[in-house]
C-alpha positions in Angstrom: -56.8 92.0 12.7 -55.6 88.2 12.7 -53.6 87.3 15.8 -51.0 84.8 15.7 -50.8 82.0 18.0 -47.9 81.5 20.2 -46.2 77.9 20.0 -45.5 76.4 24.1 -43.9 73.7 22.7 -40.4 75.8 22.5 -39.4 75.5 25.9 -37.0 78.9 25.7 -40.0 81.3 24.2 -42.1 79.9 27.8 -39.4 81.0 29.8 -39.3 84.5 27.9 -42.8 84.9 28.2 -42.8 84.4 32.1 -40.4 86.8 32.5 -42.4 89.4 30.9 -45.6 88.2 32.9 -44.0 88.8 36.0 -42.3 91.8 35.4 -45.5 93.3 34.6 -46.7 92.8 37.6 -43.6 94.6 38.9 -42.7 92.6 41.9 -38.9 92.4 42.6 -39.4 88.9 44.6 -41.6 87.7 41.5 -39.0 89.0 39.0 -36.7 86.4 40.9 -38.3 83.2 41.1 -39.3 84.2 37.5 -35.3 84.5 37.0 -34.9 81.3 38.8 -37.0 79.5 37.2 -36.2 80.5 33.6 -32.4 79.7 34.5 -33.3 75.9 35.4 -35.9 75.5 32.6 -32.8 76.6 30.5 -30.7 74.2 31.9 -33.9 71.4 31.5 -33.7 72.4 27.9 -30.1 72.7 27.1 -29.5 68.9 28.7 -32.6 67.7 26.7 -31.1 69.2 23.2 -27.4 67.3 24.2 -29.6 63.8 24.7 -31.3 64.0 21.8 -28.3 64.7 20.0 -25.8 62.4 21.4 -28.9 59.5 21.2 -28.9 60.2 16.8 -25.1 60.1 17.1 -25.6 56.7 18.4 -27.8 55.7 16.4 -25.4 56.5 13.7 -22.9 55.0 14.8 -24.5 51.9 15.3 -25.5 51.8 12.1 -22.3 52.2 10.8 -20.8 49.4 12.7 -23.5 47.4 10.9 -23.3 48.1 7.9 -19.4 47.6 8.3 -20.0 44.2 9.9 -22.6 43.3 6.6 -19.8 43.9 4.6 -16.9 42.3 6.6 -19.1 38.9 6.5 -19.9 39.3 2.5 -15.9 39.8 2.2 -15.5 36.7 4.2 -17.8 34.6 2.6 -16.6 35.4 -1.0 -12.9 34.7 0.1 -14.4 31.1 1.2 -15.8 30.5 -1.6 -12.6 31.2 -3.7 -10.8 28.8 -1.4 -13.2 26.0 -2.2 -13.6 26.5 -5.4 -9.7 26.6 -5.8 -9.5 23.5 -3.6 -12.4 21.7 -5.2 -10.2 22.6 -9.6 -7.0 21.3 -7.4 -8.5 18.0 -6.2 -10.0 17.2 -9.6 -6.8 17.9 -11.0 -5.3 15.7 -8.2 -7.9 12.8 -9.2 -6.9 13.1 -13.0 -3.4 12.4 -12.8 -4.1 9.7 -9.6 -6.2 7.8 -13.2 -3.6 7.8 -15.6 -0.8 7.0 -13.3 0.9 10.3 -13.1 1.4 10.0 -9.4 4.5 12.6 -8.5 1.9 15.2 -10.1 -0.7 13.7 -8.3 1.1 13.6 -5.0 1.7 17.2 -5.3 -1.6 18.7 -5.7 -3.4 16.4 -3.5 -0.2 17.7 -0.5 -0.9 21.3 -1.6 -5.0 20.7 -1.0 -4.7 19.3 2.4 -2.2 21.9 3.7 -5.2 24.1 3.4 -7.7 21.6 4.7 -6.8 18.5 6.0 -10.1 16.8 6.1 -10.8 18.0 2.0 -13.4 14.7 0.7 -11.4 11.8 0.4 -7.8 13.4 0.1 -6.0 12.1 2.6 -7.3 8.7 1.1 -6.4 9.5 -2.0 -2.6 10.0 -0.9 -2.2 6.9 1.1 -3.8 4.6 -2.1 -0.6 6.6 -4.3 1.6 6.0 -1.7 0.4 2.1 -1.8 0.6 1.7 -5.0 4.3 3.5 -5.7 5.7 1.6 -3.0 4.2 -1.6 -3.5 5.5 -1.1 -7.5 9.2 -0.7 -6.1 8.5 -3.4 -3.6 7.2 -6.1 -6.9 10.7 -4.3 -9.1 13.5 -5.4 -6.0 11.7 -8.6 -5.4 12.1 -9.3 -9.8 15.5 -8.1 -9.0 16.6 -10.3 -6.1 15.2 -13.5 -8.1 17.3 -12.1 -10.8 20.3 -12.0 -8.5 20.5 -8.5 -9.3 21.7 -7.4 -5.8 22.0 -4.0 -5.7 19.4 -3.2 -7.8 17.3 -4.8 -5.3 18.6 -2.9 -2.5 17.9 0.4 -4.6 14.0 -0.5 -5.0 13.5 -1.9 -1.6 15.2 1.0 -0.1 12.2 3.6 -2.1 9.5 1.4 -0.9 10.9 2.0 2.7 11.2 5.5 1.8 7.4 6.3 0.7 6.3 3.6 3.3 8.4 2.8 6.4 7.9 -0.7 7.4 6.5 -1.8 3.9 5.4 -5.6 3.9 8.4 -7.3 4.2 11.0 -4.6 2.6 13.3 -4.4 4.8 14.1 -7.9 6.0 14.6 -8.9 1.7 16.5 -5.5 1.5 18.6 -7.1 4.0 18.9 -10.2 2.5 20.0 -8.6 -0.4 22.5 -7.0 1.2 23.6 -10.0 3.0 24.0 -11.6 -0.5 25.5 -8.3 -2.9 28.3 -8.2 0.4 28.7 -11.8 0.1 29.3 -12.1 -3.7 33.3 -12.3 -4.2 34.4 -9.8 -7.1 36.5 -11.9 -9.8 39.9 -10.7 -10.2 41.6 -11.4 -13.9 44.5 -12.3 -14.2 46.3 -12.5 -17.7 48.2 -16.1 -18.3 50.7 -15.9 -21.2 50.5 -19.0 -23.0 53.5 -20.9 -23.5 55.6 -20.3 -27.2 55.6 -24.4 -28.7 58.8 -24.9 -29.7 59.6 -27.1 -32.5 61.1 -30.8 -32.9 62.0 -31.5 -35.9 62.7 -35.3 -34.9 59.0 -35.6 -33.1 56.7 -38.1 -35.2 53.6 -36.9 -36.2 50.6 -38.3 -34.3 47.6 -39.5 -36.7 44.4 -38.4 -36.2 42.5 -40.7 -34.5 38.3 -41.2 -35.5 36.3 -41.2 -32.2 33.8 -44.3 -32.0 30.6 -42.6 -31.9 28.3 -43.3 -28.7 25.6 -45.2 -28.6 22.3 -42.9 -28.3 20.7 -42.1 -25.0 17.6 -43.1 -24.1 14.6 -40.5 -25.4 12.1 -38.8 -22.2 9.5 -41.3 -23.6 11.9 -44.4 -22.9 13.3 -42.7 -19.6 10.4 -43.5 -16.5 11.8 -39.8 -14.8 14.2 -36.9 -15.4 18.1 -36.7 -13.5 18.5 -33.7 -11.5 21.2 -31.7 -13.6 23.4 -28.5 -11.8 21.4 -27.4 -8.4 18.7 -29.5 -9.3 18.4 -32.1 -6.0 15.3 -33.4 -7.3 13.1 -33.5 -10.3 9.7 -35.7 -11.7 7.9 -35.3 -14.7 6.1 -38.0 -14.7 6.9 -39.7 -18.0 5.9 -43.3 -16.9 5.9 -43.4 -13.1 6.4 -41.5 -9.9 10.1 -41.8 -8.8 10.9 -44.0 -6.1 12.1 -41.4 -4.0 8.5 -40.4 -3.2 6.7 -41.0 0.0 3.3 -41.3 -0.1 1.7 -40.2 3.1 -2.0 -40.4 1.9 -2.6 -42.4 -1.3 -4.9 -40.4 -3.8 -2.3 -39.5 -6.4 -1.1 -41.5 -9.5 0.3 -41.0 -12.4 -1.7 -41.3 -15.6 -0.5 -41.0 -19.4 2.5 -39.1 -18.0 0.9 -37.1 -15.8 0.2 -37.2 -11.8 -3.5 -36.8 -11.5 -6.3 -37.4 -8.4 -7.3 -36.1 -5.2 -7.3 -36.2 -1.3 -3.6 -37.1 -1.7 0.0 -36.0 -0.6 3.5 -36.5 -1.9 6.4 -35.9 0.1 9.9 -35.7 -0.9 12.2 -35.6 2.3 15.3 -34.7 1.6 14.7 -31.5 0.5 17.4 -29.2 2.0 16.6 -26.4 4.2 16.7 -23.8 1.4 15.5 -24.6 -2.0 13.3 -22.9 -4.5 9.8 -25.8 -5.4 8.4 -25.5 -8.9 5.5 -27.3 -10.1 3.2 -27.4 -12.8 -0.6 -27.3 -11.8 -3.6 -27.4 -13.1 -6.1 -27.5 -10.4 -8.8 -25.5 -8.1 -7.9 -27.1 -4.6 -4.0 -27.5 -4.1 -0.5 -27.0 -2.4 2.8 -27.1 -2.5 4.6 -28.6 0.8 8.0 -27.4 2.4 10.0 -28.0 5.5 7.9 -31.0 6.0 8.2 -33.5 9.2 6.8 -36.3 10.2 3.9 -34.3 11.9 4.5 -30.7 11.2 5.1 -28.5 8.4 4.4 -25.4 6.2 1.8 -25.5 2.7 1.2 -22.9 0.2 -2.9 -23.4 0.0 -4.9 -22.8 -3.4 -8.4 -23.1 -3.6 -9.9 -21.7 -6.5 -7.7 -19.0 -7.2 -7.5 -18.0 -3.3 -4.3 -18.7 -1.5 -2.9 -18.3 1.4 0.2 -19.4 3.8 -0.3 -21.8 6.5 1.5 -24.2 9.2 0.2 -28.2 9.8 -0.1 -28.6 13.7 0.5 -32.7 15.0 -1.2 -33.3 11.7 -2.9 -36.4 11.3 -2.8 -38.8 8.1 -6.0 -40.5 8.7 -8.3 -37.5 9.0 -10.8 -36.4 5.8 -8.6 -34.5 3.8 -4.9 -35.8 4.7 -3.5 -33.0 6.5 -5.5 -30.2 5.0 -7.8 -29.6 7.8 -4.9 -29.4 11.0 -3.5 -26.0 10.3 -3.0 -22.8 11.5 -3.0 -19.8 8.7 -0.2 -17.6 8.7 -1.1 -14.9 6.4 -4.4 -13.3 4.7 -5.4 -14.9 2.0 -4.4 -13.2 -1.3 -6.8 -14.0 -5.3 -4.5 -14.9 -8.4 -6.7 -13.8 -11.3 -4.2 -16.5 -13.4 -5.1 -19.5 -10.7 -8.6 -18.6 -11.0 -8.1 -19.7 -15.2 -8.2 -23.6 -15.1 -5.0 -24.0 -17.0 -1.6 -25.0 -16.8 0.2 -22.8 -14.6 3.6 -22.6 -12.9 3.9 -22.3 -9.3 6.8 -21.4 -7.7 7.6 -21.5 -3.8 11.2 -19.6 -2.8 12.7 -21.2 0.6 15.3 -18.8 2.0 16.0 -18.8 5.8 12.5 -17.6 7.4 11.5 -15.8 4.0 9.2 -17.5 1.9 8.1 -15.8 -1.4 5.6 -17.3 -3.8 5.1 -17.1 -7.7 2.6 -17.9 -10.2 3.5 -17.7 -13.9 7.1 -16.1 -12.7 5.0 -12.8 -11.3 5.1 -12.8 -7.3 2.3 -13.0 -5.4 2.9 -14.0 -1.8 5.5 -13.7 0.7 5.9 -14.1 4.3 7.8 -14.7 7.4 8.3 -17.7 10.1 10.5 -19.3 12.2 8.9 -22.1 13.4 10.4 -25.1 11.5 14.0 -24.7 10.0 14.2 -28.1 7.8 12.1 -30.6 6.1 11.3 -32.3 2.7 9.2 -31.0 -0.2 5.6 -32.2 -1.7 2.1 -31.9 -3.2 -1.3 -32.2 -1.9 -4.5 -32.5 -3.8 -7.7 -31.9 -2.0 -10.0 -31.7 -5.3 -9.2 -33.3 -8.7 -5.6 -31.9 -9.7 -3.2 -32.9 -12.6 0.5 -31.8 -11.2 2.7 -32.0 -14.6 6.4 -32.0 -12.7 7.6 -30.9 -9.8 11.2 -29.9 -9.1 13.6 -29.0 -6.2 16.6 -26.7 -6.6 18.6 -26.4 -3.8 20.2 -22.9 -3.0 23.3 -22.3 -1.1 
């Protein structure tokens, strides 16, 4: 007969088998310990069973969380990468239309990418150059406009360049001068003349027609040594035969050579200039300037030198020194290229004297402007620092 062995490891079936054991033996105190006994190894069990089983539904639950975390971060990381790869098609598209020009479009996306990140590549640099360049295109159109005497217009395209911009280069003082001018320009009133009815005379003699005597002819350029100032003109030299004798020379260097005024390490000065007046020269050169609101020992120059210009203000300048008065000055602005001055060719230069405003122009485009107060009248001139031929120079006076 095969037996069958009992299993201890069930705690329950132990306790059942003591019970037995000891009520075999028939003792009523045994049979209560036994009882005793079995009751707490019942208890043992039971709490044993609950630990286990609250420990897996940890264990489950833990897991859960996990995975549940796993996929929170995946979720998170594919909803970046939709942002940047939205943000990256919208910059491109911003850069596009930043190349051909199309800057309201391009205003707009680059705006809409840094809403959503500010510090997105070069975004933020992008936007300021568009801003730069819109306003400074309004800022070029009123200062074509004021030269034009096209007041109001001016006004219009200073007044956007202040609006993308505040405080663009000098906007808002020629806005204002604009202004000052539009409000100042009288509007013409018409008034209709009726003109008289001729009433006849039949007694009147008739007047013959008398032939003018013709005028003897003018003089030609060639046979005239220099030009008359006509209209606003105060002063004017072309050089035909001979500078005019209304030149000062403060440093000799210049002359004037088969109609032209040609040399170097020299300066011209024409005094009485007026305190506002529009210079005009034409230069061919690499070292140069035009003079204004020149003193005895103090005044302003628009520098050149090799295409590289800038503003500056003479300081107790001295006459005897290396270069005239090219090396006693203080600059007053950064110096700003002309890719025309850098050609070696005829060009026209043109220096605008209103008030403290002083606007430059090479070829009729603008390139310079500033602001200064320090000397309010003075004459006009050139300087030549290295071998320069100066083919007229004129000064209009403005009111």
């Amino acid at each position: 007969m095969s037996t069958r062995r009992v299993s201890t490891r069930n705690p329950l079936l132990m306790i059942i088998i003591a019970v037995l054991v000891l009520a075999g033996l028939g003792g009523g105190a045994y049979w209560y310990i036994a009882q005793q006994q079995a009751l707490q190894a019942a208890a043992t069990a039971t709490e044993v069973a609950q630990t286990s089983v609250a420990q897996q539904g940890t264990l489950v639950a833990q897991q859960a969380t996990s995975e549940a975390e796993t996929q929170a971060t995946a979720t998170a990381q594919a909803l970046v990468a939709a942002r940047d790869a939205e943000l990256e098609r919208q910059y491109q598209a911003g850069v596009a239309y930043q190349t051909v020009q199309d800057y309201t479009q391009a205003r707009a996306v680059f705006q809409s990418v840094i809403e959503v990140n500010p510090s997105y590549k070069d975004t933020a640099d992008r936007l300021g150059q568009i801003n730069e360049a819109e306003a400074d295109a309004y800022y070029q159109q009123g200062i074509a406009s004021y030269r034009a005497a096209q007041w109001a217009d001016a006004i219009e395209q200073f007044d956007r360049a202040l609006t993308i911009i505040p405080n663009y280069k000098d906007a808002a003082t020629q806005r204002a001068e604009a202004r000052r001018r539009f409000n100042a320009t009288p509007t013409p009133t018409l008034t209709p003349t009726l003109a008289p009815t001729p009433t006849p005379n039949p007694d009147a003699t008739p007047t013959p027609d008398i032939t003018p005597t013709p005028e003897p002819p003018s003089a030609s350029a060639e046979e005239t040594a220099t030009t008359k100032p006509t209209g606003n003109v105060a002063f004017r030299d072309d050089f035909n035969a001979t500078m005019r004798e209304e030149w000062e020379p403060i440093r000799s260097g210049l002359a004037v050579v088969d109609g032209k005024l040609v040399g170097s390490e020299g300066l011209l000065i024409y005094k009485p200039s007026g305190d506002n007046h529009i210079i005009t020269t034409n230069v061919t050169g690499k070292m140069f300037a035009v003079i204004f609101r020149f003193t005895d020992t103090e005044g302003y120059a628009f520098f050149c030198d090799q295409g590289d210009c800038e503003w500056r203000k003479f300081i107790k300048a001295d006459p005897n020194n290396a270069y005239g008065y090219g090396n006693r000055f203080t600059s007053l602005s950064s110096v700003v290229s002309s890719a025309a001055l850098k050609e070696t060719r005829p060009h026209t230069l043109t220096i605008e004297v209103r008030g403290n405003n002083f606007l430059a122009l090479v070829d009729g485009e603008p390139l310079s402007s500033i602001l200064d107060n320090t000397h309010a009248t003075g004459g006009a001139g050139l300087w030549a620092g290295e071998p320069t031929v100066f083919d007229s120079f004129e000064v209009e006076l403005l009111p």
